[in-house]
C-alpha positions as CSV (number, residue, x, y, z in Angstrom):
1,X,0.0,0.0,0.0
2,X,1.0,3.6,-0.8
3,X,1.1,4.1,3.1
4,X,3.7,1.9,3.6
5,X,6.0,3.7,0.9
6,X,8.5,6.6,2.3
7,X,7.3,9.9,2.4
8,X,8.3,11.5,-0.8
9,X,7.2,8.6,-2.9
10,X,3.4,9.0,-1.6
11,X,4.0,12.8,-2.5
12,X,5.5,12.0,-6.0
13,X,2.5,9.1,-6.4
14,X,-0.2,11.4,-5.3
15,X,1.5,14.1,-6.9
16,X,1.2,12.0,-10.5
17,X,-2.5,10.7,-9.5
18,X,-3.5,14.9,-9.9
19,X,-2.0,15.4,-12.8
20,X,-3.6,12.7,-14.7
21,X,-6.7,13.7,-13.4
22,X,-6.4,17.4,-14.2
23,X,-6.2,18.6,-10.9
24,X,-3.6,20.8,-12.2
25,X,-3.9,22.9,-9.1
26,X,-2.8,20.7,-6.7
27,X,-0.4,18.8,-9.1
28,X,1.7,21.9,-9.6
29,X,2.1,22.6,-5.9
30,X,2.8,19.0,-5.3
31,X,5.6,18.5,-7.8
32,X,6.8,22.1,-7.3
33,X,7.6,21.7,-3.7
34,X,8.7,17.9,-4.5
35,X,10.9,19.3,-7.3
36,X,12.4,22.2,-4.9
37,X,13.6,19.5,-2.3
38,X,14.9,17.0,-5.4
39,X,18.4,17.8,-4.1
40,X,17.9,17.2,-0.8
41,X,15.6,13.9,-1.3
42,X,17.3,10.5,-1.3
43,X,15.2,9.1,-4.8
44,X,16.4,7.0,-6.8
45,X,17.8,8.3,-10.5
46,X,14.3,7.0,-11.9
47,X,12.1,8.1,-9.6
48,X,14.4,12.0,-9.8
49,X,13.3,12.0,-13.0
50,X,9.7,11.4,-12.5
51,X,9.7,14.4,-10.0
52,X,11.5,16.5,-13.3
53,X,8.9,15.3,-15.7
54,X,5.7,15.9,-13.2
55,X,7.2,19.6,-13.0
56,X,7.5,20.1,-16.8
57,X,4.1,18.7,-17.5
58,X,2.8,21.5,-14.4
59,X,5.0,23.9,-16.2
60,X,3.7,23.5,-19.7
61,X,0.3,24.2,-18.2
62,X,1.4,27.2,-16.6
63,X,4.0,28.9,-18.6
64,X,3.9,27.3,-21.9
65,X,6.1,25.0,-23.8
66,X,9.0,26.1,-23.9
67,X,9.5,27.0,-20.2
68,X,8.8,23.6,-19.3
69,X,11.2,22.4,-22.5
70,X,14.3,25.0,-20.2
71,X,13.8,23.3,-17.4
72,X,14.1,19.8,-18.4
73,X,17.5,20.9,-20.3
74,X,18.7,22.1,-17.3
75,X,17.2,19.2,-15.1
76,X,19.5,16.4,-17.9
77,X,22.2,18.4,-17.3
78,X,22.7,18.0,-13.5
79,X,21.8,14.3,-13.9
80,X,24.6,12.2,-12.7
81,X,22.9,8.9,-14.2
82,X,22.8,7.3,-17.6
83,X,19.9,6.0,-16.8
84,X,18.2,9.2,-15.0
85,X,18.7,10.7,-18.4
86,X,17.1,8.1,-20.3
87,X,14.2,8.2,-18.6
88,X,13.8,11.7,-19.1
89,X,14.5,11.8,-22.7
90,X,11.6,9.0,-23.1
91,X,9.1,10.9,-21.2
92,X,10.1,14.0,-23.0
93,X,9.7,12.2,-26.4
94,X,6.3,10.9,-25.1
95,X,5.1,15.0,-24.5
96,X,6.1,16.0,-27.7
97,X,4.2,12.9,-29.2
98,X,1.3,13.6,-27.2
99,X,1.5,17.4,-28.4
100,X,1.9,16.2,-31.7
101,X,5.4,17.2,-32.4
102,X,7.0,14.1,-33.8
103,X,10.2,16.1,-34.8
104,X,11.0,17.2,-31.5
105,X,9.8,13.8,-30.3
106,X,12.8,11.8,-32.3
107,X,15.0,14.6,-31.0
108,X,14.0,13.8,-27.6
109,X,15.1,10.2,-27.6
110,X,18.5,11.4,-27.7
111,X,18.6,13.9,-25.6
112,X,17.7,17.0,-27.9
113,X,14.8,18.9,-26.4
């Protein structure tokens, strides 16, 4: 059960549970606030970039795209892991795909956002 997971993965979980149902609201302060502590949290490289990706999704709601494109640049850039970066390059190809922007979505597989 979710309870029995530490405290910043029922964040990130609930976190991801508003945003996919458009509670943008309370998804933005969720992965804002999980996003401002990413440094400090002890997450896996996987579950870092889940907290990145929640952020840019809120972002693109709030600021537009390419706001939310800035700060996952920034966000691969100060990943340490292979594998961290991967991750975000697939769910970065999988917003551009779901925008509809199949150019940028190829690009994003390799790391060019």
């Amino acid at each position: 059960p979710i309870a029995d997971l530490p405290d910043a993965m029922q964040r990130l979980i609930q976190a991801e549970r508003w945003l996919e149902r458009r509670n943008n609201e309370r998804a933005s302060e969720a992965f804002g606030a999980l996003f401002a502590e990413l440094e400090q949290l002890e997450l896996t490289p996987l579950v870092k970039a889940r907290v990145v990706l929640g952020q840019v999704r809120c972002l693109r709601l709030e600021r537009g795209l390419d706001e939310a494109v800035a700060l996952a640049k920034r966000a691969r850039e100060h990943m340490e892991s292979a594998e961290g970066r991967q991750r975000l390059d697939l769910g970065m190809a999988a917003l551009f795909a779901e925008l509809g922007q199949h150019e940028r979505a190829a690009d994003a597989y390799t790391g060019d956002y």
